[in-house]
DSSP file (Angstrom, degrees, kcal/mol; ACC not computed):
  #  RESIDUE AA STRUCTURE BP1 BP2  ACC     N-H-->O    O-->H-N    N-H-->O    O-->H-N    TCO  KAPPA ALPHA  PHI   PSI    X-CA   Y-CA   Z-CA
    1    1 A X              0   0    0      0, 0.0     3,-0.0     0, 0.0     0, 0.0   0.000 360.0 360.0 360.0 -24.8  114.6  101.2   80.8
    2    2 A X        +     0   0    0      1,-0.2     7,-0.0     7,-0.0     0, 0.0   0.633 360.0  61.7 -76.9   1.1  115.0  103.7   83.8
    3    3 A X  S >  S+     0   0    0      2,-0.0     3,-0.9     6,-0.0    -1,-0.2   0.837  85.3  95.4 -76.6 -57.9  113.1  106.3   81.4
    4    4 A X  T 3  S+     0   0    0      1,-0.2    62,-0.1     2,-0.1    21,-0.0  -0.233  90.4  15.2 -69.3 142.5  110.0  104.0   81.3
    5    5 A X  T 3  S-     0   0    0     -2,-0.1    -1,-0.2    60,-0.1    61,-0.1   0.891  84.2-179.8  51.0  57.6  107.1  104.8   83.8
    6    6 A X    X>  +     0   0    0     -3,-0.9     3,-3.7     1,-0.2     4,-0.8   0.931  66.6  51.1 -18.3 -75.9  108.8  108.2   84.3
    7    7 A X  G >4 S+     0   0    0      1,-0.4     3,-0.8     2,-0.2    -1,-0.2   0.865 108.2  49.3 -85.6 -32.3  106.5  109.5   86.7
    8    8 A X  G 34 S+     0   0    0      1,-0.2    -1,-0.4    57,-0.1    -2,-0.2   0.450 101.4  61.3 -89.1  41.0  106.5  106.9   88.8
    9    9 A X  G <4 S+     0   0    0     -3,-3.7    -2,-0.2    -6,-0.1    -1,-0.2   0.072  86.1 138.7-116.9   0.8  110.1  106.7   89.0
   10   10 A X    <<  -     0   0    0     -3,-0.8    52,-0.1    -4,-0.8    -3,-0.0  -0.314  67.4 -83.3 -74.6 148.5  110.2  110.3   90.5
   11   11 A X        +     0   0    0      1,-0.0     2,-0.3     3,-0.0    -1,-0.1  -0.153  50.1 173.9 -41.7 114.2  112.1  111.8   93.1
   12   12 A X    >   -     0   0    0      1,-0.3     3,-0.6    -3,-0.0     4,-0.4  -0.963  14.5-176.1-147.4 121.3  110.3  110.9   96.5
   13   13 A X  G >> S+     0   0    0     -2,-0.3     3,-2.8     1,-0.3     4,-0.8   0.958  81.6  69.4 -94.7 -55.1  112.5  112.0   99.7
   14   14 A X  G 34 S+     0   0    0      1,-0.3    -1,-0.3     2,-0.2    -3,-0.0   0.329  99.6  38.3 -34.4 -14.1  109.7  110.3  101.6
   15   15 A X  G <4>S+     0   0    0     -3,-0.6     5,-2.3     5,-0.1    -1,-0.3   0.248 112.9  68.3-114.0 -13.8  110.2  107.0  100.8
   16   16 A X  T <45S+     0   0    0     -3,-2.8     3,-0.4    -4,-0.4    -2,-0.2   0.379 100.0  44.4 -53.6  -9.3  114.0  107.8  101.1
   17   17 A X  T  <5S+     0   0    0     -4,-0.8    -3,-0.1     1,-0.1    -2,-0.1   0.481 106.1  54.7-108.9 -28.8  114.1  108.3  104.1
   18   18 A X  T   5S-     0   0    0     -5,-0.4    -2,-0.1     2,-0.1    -1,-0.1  -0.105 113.1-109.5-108.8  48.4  112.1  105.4  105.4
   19   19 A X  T   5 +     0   0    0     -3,-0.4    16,-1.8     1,-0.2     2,-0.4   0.620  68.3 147.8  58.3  21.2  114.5  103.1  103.4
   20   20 A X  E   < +A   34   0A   0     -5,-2.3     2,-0.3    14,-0.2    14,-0.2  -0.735  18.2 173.3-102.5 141.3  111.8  102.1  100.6
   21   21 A X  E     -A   33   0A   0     12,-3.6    12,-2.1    -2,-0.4     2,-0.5  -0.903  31.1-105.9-134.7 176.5  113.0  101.4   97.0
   22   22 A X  E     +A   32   0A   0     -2,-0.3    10,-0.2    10,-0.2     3,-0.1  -0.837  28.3 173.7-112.8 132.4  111.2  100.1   93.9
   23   23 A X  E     +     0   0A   0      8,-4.4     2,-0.3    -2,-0.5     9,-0.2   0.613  67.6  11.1-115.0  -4.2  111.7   96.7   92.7
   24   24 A X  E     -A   31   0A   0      7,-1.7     7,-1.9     2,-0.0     2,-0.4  -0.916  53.6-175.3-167.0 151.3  109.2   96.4   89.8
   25   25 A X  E     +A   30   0A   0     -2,-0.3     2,-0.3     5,-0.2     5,-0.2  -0.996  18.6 143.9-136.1 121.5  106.9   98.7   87.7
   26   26 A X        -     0   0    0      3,-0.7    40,-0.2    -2,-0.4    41,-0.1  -0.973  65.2 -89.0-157.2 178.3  104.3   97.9   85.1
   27   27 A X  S    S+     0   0    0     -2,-0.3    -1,-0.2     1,-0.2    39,-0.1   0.949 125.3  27.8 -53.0 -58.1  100.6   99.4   84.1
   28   28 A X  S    S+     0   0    0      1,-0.1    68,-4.4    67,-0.1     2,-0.3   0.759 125.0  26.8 -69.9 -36.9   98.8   96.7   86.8
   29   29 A X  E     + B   0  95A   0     66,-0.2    -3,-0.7    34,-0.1     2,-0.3  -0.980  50.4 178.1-145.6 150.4  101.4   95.9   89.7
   30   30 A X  E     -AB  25  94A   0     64,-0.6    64,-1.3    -2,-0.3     2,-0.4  -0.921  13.6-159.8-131.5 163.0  104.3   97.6   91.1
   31   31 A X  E     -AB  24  93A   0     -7,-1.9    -8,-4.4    -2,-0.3    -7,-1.7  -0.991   9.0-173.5-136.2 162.6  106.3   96.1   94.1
   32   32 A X  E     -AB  22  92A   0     60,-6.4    60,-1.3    -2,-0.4     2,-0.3  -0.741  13.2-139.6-121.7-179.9  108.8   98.0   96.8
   33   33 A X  E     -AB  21  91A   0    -12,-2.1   -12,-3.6    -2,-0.2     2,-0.3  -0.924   3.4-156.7-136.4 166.5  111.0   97.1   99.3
   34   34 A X  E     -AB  20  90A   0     56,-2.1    56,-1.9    -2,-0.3   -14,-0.2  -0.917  13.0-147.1-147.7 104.0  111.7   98.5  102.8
   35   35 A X  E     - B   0  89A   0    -16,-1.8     2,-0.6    -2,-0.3    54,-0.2  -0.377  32.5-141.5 -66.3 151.5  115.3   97.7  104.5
   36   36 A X        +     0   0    0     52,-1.7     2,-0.2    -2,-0.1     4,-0.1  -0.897  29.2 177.1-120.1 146.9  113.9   97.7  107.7
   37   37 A X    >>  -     0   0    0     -2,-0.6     3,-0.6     1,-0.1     4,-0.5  -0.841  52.9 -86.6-142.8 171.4  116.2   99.4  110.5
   38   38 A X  G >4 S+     0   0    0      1,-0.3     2,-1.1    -2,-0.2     3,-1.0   0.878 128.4  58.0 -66.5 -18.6  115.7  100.1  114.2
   39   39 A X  G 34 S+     0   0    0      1,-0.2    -1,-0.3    -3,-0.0     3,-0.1  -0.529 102.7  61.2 -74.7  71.5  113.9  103.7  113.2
   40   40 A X  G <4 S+     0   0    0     -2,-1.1     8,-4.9    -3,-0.6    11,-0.3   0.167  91.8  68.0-142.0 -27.0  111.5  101.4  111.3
   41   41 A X  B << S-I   47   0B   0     -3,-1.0    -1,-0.3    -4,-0.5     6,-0.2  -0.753  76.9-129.4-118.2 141.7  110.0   99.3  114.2
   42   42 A X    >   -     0   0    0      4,-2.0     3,-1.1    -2,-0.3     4,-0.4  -0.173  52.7 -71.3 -78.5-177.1  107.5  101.0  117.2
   43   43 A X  T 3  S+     0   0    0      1,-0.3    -1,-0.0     2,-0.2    -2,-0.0   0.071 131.0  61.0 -37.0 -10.8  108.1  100.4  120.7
   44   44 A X  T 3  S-     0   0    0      2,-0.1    -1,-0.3    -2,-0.1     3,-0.1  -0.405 115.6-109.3-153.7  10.9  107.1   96.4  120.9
   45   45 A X  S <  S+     0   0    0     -3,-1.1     2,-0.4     1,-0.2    -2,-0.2   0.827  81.1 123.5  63.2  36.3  110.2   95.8  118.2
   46   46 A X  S    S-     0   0    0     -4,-0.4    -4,-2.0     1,-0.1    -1,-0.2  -0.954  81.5 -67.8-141.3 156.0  107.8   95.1  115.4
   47   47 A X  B     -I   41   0B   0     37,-3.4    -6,-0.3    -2,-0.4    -5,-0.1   0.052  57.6-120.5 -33.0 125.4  107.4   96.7  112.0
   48   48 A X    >   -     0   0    0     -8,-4.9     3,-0.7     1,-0.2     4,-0.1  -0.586  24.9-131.9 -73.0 157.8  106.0  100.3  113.0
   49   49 A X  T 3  S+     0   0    0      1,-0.2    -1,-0.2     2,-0.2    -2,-0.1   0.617 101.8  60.2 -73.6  -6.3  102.4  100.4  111.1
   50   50 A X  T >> S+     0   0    0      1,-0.2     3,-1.0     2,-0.2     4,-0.9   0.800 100.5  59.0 -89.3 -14.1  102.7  103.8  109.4
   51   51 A X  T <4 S+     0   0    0     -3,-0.7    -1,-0.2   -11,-0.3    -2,-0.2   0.375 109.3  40.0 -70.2   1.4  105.7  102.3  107.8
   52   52 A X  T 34 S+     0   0    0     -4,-0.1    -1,-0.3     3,-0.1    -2,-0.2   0.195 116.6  50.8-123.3  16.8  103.6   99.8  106.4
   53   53 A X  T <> S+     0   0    0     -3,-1.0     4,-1.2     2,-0.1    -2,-0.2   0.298 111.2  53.8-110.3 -42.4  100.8  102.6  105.7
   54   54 A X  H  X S+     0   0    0     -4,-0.9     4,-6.0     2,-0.2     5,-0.4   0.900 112.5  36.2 -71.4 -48.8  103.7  104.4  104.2
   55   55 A X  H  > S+     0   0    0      1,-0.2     4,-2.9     2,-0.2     5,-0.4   0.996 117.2  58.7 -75.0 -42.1  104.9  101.6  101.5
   56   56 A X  H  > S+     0   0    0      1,-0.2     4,-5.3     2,-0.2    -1,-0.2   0.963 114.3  31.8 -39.2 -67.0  101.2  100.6  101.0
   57   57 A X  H  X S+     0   0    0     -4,-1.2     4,-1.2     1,-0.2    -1,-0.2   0.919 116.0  58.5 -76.9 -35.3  100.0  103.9   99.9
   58   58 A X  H  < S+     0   0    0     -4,-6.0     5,-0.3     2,-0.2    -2,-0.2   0.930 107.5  49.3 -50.3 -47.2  103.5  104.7   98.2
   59   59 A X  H  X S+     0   0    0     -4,-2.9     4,-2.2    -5,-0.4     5,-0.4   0.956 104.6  57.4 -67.1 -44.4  102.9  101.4   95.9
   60   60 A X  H  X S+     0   0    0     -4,-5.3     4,-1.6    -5,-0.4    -1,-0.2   0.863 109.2  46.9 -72.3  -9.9   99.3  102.5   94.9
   61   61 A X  H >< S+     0   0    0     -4,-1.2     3,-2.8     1,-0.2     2,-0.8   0.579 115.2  44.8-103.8-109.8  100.8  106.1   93.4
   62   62 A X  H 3> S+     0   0    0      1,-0.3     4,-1.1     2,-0.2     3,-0.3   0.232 113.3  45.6 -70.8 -12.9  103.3  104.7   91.7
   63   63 A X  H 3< S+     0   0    0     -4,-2.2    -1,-0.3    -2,-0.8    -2,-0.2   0.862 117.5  46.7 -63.4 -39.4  101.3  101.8   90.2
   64   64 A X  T << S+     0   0    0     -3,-2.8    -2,-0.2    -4,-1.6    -1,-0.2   0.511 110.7  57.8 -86.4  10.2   98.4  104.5   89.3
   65   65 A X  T >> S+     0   0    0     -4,-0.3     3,-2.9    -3,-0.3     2,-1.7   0.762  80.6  84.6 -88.7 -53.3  101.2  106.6   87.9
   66   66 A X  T 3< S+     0   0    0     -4,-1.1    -1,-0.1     1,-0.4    -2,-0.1   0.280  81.7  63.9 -30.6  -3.6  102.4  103.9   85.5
   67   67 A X  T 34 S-     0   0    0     -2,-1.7    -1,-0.4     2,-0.3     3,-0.1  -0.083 117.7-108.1-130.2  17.7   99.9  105.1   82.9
   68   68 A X  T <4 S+     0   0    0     -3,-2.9     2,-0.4     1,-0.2    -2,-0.1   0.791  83.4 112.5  65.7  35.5  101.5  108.5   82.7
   69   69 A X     <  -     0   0    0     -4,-1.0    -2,-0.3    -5,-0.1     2,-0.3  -0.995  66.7-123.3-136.8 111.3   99.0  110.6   84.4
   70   70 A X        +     0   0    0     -2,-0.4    58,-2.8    58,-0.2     2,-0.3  -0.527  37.1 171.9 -49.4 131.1   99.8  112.4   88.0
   71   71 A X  E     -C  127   0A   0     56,-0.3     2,-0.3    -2,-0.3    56,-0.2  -0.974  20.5-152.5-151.4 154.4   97.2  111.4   90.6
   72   72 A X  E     -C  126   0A   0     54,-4.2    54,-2.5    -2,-0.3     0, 0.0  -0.799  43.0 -79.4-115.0 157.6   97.2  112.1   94.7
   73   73 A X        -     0   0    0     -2,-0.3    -1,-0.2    52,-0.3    52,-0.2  -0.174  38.9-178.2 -46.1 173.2   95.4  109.6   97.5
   74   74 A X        -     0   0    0     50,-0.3     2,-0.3    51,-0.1    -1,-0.1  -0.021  68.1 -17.4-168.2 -39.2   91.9  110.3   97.4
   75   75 A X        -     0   0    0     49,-0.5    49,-3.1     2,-0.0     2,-0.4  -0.925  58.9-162.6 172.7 153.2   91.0  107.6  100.5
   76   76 A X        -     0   0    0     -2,-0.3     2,-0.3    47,-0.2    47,-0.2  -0.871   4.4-173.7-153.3 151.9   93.0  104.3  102.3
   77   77 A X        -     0   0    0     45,-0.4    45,-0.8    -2,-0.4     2,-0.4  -0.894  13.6-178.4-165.1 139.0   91.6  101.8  104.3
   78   78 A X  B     -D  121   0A   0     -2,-0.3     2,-0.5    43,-0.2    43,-0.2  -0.883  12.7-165.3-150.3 115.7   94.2   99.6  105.7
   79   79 A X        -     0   0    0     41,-2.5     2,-0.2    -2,-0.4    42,-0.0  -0.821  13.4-140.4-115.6 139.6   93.6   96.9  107.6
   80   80 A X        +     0   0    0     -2,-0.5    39,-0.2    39,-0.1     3,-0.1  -0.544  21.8 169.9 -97.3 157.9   96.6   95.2  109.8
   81   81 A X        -     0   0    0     37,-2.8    38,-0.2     1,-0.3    -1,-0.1   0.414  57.5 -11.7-126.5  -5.2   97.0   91.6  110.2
   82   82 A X        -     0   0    0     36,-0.8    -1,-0.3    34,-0.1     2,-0.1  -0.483  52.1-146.1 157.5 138.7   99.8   90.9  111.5
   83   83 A X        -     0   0    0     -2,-0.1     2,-0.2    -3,-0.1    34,-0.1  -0.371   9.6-158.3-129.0 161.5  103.3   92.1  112.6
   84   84 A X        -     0   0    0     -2,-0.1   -37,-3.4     1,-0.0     3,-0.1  -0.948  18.0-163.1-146.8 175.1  107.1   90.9  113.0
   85   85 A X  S    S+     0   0    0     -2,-0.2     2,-0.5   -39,-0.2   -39,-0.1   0.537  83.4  50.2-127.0 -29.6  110.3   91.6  114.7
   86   86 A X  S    S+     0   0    0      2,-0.0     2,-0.4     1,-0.0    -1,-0.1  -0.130  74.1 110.9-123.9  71.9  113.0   89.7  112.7
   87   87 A X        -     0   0    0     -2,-0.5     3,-0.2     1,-0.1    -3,-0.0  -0.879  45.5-163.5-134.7 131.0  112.6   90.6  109.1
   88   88 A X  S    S+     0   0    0     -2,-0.4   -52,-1.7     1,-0.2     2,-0.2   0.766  78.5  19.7-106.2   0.0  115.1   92.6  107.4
   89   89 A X  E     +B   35   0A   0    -54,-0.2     2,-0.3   -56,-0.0    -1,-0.2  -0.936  61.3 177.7-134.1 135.5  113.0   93.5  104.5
   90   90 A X  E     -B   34   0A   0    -56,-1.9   -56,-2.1    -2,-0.2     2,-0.3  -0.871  16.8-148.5-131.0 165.7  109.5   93.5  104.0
   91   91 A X  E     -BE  33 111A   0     20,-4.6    20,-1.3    21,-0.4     2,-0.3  -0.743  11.0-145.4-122.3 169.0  107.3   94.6  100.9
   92   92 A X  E     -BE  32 110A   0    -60,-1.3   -60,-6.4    -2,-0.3     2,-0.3  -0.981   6.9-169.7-144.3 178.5  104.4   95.8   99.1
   93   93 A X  E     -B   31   0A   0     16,-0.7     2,-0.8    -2,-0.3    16,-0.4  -0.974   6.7-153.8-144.7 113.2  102.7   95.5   96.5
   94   94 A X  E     +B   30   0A   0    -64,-1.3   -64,-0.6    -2,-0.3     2,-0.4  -0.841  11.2 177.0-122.9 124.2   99.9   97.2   94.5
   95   95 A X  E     -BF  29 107A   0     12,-2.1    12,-3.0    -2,-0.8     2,-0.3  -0.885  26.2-114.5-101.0 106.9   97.3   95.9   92.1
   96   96 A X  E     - F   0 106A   0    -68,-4.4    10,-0.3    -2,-0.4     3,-0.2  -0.760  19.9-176.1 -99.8 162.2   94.4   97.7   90.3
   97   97 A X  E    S-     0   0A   0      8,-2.4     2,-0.3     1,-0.4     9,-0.1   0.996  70.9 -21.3-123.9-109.2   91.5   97.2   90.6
   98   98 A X  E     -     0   0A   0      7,-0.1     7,-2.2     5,-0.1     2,-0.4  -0.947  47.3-140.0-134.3 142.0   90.1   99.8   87.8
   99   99 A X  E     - F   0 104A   0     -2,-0.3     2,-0.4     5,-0.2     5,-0.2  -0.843  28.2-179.0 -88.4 106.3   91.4  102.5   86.1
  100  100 A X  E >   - F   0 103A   0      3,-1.9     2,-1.2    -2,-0.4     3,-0.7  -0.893  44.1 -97.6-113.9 109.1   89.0  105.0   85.7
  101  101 A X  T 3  S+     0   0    0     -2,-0.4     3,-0.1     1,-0.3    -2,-0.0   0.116 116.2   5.4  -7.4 -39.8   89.0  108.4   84.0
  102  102 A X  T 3  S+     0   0    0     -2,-1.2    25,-3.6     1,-0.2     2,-0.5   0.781 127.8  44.4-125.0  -5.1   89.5  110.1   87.4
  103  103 A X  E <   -FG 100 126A   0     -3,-0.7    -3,-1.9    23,-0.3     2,-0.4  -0.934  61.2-157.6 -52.5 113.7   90.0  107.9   89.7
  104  104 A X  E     -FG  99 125A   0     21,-1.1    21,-0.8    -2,-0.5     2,-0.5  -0.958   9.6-144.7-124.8 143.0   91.9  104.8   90.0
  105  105 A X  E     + G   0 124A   0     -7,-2.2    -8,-2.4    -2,-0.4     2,-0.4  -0.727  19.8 175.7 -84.3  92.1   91.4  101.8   92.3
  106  106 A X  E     -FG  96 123A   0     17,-3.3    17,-2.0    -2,-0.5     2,-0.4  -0.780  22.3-148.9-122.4 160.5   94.3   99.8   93.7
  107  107 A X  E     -FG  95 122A   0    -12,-3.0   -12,-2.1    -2,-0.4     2,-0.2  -0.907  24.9-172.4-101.8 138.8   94.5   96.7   96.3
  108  108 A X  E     - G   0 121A   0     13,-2.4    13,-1.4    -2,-0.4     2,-0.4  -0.860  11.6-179.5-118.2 147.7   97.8   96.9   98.2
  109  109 A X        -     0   0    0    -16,-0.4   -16,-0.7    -2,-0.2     2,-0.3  -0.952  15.5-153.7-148.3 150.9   99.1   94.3  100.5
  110  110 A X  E     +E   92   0A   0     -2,-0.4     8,-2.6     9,-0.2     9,-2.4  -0.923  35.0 162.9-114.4 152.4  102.8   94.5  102.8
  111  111 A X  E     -EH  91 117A   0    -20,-1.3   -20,-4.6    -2,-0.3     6,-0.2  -0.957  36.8 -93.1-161.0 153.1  103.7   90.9  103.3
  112  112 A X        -     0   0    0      4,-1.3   -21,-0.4    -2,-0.3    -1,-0.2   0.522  33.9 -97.3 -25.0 177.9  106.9   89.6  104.3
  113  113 A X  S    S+     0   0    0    -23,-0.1   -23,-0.1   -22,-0.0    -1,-0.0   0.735 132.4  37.4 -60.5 -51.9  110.1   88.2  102.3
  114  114 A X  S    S-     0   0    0      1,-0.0     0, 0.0     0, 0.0     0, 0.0   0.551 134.4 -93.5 -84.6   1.1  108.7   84.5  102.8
  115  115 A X        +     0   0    0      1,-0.2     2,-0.1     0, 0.0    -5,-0.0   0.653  63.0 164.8 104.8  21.3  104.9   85.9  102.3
  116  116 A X        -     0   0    0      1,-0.1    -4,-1.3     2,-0.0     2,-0.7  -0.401  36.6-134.8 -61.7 131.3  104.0   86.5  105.5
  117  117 A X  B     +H  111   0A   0     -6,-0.2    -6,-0.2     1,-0.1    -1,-0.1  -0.790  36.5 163.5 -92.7 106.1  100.5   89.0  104.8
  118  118 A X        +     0   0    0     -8,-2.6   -37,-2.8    -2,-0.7   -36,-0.8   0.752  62.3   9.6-103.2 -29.9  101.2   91.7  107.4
  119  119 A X        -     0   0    0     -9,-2.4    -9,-0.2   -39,-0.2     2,-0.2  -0.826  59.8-164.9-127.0 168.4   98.5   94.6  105.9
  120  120 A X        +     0   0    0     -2,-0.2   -41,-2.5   -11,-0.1     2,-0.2  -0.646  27.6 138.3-159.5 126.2   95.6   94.5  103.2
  121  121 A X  E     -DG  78 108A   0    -13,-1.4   -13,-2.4   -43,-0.2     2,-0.3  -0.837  41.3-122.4-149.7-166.1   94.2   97.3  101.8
  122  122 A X  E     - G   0 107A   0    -45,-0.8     2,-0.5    -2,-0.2   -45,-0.4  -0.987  19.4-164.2-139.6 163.3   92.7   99.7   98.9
  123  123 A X  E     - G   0 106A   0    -17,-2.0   -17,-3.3    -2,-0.3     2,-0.3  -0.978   9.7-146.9-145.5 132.4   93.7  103.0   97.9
  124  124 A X  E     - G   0 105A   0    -49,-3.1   -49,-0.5    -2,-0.5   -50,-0.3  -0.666  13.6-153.3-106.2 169.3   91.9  105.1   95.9
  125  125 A X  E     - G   0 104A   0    -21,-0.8   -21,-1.1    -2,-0.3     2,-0.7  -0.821   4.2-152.8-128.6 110.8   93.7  107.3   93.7
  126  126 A X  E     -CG  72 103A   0    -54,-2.5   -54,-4.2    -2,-0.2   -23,-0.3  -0.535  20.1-129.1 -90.5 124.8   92.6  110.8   92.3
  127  127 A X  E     -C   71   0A   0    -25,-3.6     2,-0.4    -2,-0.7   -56,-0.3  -0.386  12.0-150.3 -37.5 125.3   94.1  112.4   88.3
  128  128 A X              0   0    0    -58,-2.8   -58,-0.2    -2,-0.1    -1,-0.0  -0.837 360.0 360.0 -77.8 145.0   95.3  115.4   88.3
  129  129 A X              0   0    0     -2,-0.4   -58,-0.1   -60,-0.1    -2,-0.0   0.671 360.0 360.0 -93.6 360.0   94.8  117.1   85.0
């Protein structure tokens, strides 16, 4: 199984290094996880937001990946909604939208363990050929 959806399964030191891992992959939805650590959190103890920027836009390339096809950001809009201080994982999640020949459309959201909705956003994605 660790063969299927190759290319989003690829080696990504960025998302090693801010503690994010993948917990599920399929053509529509992917989700990650993020141990969350004191480098993780801004100044105010709470989740920093590029780490929730990070896993957001990390979830929409491997979800638009999942179809076997390399693709880069293209455009994010992220909007935050709400923050914590005593969570030791949080997720994301990414949905699409539509798949289009070069472009594909995905909805992201980082939310809690218990569901808390901490971001929501969309992430465009551009094909490489």
């Amino acid at each position: 199984m660790a063969e299927e959806f190759e290319l989003s399964r690829l080696k990504n030191p960025f998302m090693e290094y801010n503690g994010i891992e993948i917990c599920s992959i399929s053509l529509e939805h992917s989700v990650l996880k993020a141990t969350i650590t004191d480098n993780s959190k801004n100044p105010y103890g709470m989740v920093h937001g590029g780490l929730l920027y990070t896993m957001m836009d990390c979830s929409a390339g491997i979800t638009a990946r999942a179809d076997n096809h390399n693709y880069v950001t293209q455009n994010v809009n992220v909007t935050y909604l709400g923050n914590v201080k005593d969570q030791d994982v949080i997720y994301a999640e990414g949905t699409v939208v539509k798949r289009g020949r070069t472009v594909t459309v995905i909805h992201t959201i980082a939310r809690t363990e218990d569901g808390k909705l901490l971001a929501d956003g969309t992430v465009s994605m551009f094909r490489l050929d």
